[in-house]
DSSP file (Angstrom, degrees, kcal/mol; ACC not computed):
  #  RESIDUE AA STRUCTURE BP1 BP2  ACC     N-H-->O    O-->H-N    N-H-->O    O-->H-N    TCO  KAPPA ALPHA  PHI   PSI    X-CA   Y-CA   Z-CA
    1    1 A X              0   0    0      0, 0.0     2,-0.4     0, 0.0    17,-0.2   0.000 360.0 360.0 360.0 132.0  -15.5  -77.2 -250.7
    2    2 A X  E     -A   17   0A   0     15,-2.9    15,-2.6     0, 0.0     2,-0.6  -0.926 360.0-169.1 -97.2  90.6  -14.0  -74.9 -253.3
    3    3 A X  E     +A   16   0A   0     -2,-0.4    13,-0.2     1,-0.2     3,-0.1  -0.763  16.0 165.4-122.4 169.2  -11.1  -72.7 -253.1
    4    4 A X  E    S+     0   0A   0     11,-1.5     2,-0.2    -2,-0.6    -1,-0.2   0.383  75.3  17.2-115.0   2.7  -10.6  -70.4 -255.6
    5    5 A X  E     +A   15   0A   0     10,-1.2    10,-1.1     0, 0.0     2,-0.5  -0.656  55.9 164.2-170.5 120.9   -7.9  -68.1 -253.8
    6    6 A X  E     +A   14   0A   0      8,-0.3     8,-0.2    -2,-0.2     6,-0.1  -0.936   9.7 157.0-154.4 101.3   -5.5  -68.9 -250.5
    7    7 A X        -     0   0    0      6,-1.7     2,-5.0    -2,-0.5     5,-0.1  -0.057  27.3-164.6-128.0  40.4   -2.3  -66.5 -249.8
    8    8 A X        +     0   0    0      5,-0.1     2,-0.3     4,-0.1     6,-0.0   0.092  58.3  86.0 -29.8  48.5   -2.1  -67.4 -245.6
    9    9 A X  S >  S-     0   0    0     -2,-5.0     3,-1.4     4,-0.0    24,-0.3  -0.981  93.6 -51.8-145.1 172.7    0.2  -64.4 -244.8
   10   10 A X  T 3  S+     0   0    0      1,-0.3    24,-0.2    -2,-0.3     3,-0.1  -0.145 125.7   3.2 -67.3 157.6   -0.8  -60.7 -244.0
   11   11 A X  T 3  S+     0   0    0     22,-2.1    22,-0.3     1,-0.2    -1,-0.3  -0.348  99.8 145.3  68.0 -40.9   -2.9  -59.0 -246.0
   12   12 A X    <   -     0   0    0     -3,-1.4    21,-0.9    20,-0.2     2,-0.3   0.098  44.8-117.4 -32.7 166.7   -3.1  -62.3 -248.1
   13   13 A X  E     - B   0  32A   0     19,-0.2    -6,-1.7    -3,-0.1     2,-0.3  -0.773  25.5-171.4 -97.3 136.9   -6.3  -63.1 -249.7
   14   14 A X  E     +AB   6  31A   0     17,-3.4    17,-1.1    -2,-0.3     2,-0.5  -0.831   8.8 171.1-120.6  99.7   -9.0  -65.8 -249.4
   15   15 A X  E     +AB   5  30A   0    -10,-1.1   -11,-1.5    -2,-0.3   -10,-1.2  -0.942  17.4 170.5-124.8 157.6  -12.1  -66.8 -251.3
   16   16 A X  E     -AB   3  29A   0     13,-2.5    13,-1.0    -2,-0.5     2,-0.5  -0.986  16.2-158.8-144.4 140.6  -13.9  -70.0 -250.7
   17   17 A X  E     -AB   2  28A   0    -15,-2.6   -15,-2.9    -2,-0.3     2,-0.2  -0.935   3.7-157.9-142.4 139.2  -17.1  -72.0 -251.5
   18   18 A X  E     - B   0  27A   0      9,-2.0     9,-5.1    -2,-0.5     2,-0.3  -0.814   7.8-158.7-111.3 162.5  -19.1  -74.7 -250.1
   19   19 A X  E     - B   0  26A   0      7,-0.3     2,-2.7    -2,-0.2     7,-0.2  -0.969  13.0-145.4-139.4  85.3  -21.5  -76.9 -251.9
   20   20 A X  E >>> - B   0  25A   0      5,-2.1     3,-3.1    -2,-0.3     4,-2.3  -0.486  20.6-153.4 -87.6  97.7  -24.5  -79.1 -250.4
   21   21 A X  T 345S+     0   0    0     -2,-2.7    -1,-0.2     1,-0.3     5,-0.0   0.512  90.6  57.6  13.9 -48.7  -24.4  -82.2 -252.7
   22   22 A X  T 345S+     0   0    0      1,-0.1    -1,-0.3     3,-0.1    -2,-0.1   0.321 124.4  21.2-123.6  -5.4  -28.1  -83.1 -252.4
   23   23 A X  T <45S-     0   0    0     -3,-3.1    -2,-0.2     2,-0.2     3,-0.1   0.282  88.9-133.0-142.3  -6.8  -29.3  -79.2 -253.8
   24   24 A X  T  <5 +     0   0    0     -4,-2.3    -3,-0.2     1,-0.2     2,-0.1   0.631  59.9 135.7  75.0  -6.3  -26.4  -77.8 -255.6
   25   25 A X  E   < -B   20   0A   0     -5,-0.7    -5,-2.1    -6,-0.1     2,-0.3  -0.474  34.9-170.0 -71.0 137.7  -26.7  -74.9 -254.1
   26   26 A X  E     -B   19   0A   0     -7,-0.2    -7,-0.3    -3,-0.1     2,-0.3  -0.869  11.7-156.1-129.5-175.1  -23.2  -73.4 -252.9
   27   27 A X  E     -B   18   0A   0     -9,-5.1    -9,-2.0    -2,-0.3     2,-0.1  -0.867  16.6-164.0-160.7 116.1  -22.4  -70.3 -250.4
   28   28 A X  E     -B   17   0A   0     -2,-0.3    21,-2.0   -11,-0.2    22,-0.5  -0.489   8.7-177.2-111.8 165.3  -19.1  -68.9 -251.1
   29   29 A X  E     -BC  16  48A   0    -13,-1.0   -13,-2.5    19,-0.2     2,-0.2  -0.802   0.2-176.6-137.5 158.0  -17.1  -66.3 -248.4
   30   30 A X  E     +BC  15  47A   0     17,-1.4    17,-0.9   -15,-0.3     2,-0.3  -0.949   7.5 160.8-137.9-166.1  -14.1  -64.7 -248.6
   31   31 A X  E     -B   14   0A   0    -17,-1.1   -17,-3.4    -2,-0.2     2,-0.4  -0.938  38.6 -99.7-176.5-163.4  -11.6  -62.2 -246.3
   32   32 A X  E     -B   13   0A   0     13,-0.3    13,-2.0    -2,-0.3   -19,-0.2  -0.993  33.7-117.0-144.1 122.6   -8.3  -61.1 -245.9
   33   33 A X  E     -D   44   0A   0    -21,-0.9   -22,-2.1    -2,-0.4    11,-0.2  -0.125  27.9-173.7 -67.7 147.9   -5.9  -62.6 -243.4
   34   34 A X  E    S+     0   0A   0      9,-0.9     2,-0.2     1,-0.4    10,-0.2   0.873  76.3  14.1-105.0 -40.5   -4.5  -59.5 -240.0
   35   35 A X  E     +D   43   0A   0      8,-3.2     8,-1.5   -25,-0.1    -1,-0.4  -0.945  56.9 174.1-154.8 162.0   -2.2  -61.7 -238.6
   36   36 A X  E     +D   42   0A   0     -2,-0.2     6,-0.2     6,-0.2     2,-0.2  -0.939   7.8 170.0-171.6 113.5   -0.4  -65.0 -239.2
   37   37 A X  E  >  -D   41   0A   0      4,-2.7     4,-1.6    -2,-0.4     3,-0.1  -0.511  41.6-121.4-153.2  99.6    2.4  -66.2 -236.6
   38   38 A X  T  4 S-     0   0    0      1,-0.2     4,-0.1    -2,-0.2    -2,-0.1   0.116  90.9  -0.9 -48.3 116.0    3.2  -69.8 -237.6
   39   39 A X  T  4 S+     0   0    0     25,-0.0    -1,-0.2     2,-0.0    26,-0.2   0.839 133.4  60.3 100.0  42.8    2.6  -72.5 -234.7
   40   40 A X  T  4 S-     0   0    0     21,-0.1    23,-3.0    -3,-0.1     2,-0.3   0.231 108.3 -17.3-150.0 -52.3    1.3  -69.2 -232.1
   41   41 A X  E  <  -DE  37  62A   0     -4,-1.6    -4,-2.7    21,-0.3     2,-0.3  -0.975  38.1-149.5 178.6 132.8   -2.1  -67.4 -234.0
   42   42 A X  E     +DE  36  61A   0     19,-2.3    19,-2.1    -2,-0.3    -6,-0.2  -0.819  18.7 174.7-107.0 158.0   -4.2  -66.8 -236.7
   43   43 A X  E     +DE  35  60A   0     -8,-1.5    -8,-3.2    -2,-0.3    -9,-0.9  -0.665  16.0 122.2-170.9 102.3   -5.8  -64.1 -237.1
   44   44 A X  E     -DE  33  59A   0     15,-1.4    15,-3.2   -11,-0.2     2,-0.3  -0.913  41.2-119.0-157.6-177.6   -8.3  -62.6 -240.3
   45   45 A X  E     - E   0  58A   0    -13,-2.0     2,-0.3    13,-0.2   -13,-0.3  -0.612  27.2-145.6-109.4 173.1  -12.1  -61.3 -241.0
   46   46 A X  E     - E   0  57A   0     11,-0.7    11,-1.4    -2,-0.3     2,-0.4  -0.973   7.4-152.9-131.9 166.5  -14.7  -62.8 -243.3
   47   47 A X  E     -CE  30  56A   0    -17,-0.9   -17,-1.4    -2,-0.3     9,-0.1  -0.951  16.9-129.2-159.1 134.1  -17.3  -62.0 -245.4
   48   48 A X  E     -C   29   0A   0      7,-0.7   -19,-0.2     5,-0.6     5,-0.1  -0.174  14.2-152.9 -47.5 141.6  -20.3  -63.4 -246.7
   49   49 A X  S    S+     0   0    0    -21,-2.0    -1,-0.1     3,-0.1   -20,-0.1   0.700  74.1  76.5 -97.3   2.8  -20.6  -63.1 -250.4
   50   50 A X  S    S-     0   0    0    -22,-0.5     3,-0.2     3,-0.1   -23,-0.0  -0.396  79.9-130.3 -74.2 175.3  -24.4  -63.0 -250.4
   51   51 A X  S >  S+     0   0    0      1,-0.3     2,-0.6     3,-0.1     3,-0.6   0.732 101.3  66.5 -65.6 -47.2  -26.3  -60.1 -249.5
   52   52 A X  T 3  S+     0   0    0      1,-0.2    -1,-0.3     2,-0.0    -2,-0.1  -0.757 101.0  53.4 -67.8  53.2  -28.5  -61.5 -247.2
   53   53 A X  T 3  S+     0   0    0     -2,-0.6    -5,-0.6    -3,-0.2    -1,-0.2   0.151  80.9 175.3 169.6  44.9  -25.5  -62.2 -244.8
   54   54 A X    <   +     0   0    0     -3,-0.6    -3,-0.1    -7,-0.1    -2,-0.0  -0.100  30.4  49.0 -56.1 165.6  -23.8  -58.5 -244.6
   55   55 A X  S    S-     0   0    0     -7,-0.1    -7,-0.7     2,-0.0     2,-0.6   0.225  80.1 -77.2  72.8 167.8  -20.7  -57.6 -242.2
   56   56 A X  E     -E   47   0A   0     -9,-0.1     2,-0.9   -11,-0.1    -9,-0.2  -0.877  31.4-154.3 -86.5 113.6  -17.6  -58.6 -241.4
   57   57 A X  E     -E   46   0A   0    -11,-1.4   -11,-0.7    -2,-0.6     2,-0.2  -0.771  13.2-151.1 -87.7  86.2  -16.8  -61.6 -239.0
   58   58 A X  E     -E   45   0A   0     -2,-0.9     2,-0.4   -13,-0.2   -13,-0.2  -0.470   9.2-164.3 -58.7 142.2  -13.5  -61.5 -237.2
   59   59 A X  E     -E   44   0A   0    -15,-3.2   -15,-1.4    -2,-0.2     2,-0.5  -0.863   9.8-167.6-142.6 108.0  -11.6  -64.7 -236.1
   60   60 A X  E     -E   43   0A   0     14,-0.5     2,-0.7    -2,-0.4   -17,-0.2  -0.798  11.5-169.2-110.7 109.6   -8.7  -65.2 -233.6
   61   61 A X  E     -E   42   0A   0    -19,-2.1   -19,-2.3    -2,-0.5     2,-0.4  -0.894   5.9-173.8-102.7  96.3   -7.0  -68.7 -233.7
   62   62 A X  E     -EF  41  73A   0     11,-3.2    11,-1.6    -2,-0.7   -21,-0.3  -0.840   6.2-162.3 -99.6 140.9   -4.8  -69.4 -231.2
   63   63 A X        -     0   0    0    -23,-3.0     2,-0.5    -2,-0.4     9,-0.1  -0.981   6.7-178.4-140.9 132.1   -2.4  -72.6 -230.7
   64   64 A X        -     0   0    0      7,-0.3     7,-2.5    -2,-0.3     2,-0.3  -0.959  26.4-133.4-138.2 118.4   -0.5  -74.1 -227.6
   65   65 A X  E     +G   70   0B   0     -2,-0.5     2,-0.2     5,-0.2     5,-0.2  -0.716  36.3 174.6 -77.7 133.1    1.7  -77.0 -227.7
   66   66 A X  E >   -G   69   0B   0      3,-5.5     3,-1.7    -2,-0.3     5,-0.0  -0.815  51.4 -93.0-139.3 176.1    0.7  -79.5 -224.6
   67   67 A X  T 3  S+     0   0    0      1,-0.3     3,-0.1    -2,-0.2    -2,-0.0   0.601 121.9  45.2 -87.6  -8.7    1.8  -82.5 -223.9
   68   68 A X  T 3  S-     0   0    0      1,-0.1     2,-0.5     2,-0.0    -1,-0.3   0.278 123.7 -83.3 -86.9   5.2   -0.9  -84.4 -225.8
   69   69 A X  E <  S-G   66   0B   0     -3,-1.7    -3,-5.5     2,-0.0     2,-0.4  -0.994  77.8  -0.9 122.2-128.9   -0.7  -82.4 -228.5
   70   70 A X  E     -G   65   0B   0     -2,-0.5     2,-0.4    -5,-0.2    -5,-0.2  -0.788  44.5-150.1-113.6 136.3   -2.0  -79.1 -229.7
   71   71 A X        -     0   0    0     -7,-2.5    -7,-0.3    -2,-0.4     2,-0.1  -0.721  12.3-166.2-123.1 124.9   -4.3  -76.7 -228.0
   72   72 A X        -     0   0    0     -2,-0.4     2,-0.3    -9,-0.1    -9,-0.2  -0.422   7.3-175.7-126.8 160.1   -6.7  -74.4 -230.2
   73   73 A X  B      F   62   0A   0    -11,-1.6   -11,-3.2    -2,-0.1    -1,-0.1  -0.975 360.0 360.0-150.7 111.8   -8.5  -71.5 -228.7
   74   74 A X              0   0    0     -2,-0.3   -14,-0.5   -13,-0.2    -2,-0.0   0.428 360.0 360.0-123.0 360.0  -11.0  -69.7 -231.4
């Protein structure tokens, strides 16, 4: 994994790329974080950069302190 840009507040910016090993081949995304309320929810889109993988993907991370730990809701 590769990232080339990581600002984790709103509006912030993201870009990232992974990399299979065995082909070289990598398939980068990036997006733009909507919401950010530390230890409660995350909340941002993505986006392919290939062509062949148009639109935007939204993604809701939600986080619950329990008494074993954390519980995440995506």
């Amino acid at each position: 994994m590769q990232i080339e840009q990581f600002e984790p507040v709103v509006n912030g910016q993201y870009k990232i790329a992974f990399c299979n090993l065995s082909t070289g081949k990598c398939h980068g995304f990036h997006g733009q974080y909507l919401e950010v309320i530390p230890e409660q929810r995350l909340r941002y889109q993505d986006e392919f950069d290939s062509p062949d993988l148009p639109g935007l993907i939204q993604v809701t991370i939600e986080f619950k302190a329990v008494s074993v730990g954390t519980e995440v809701w995506i």
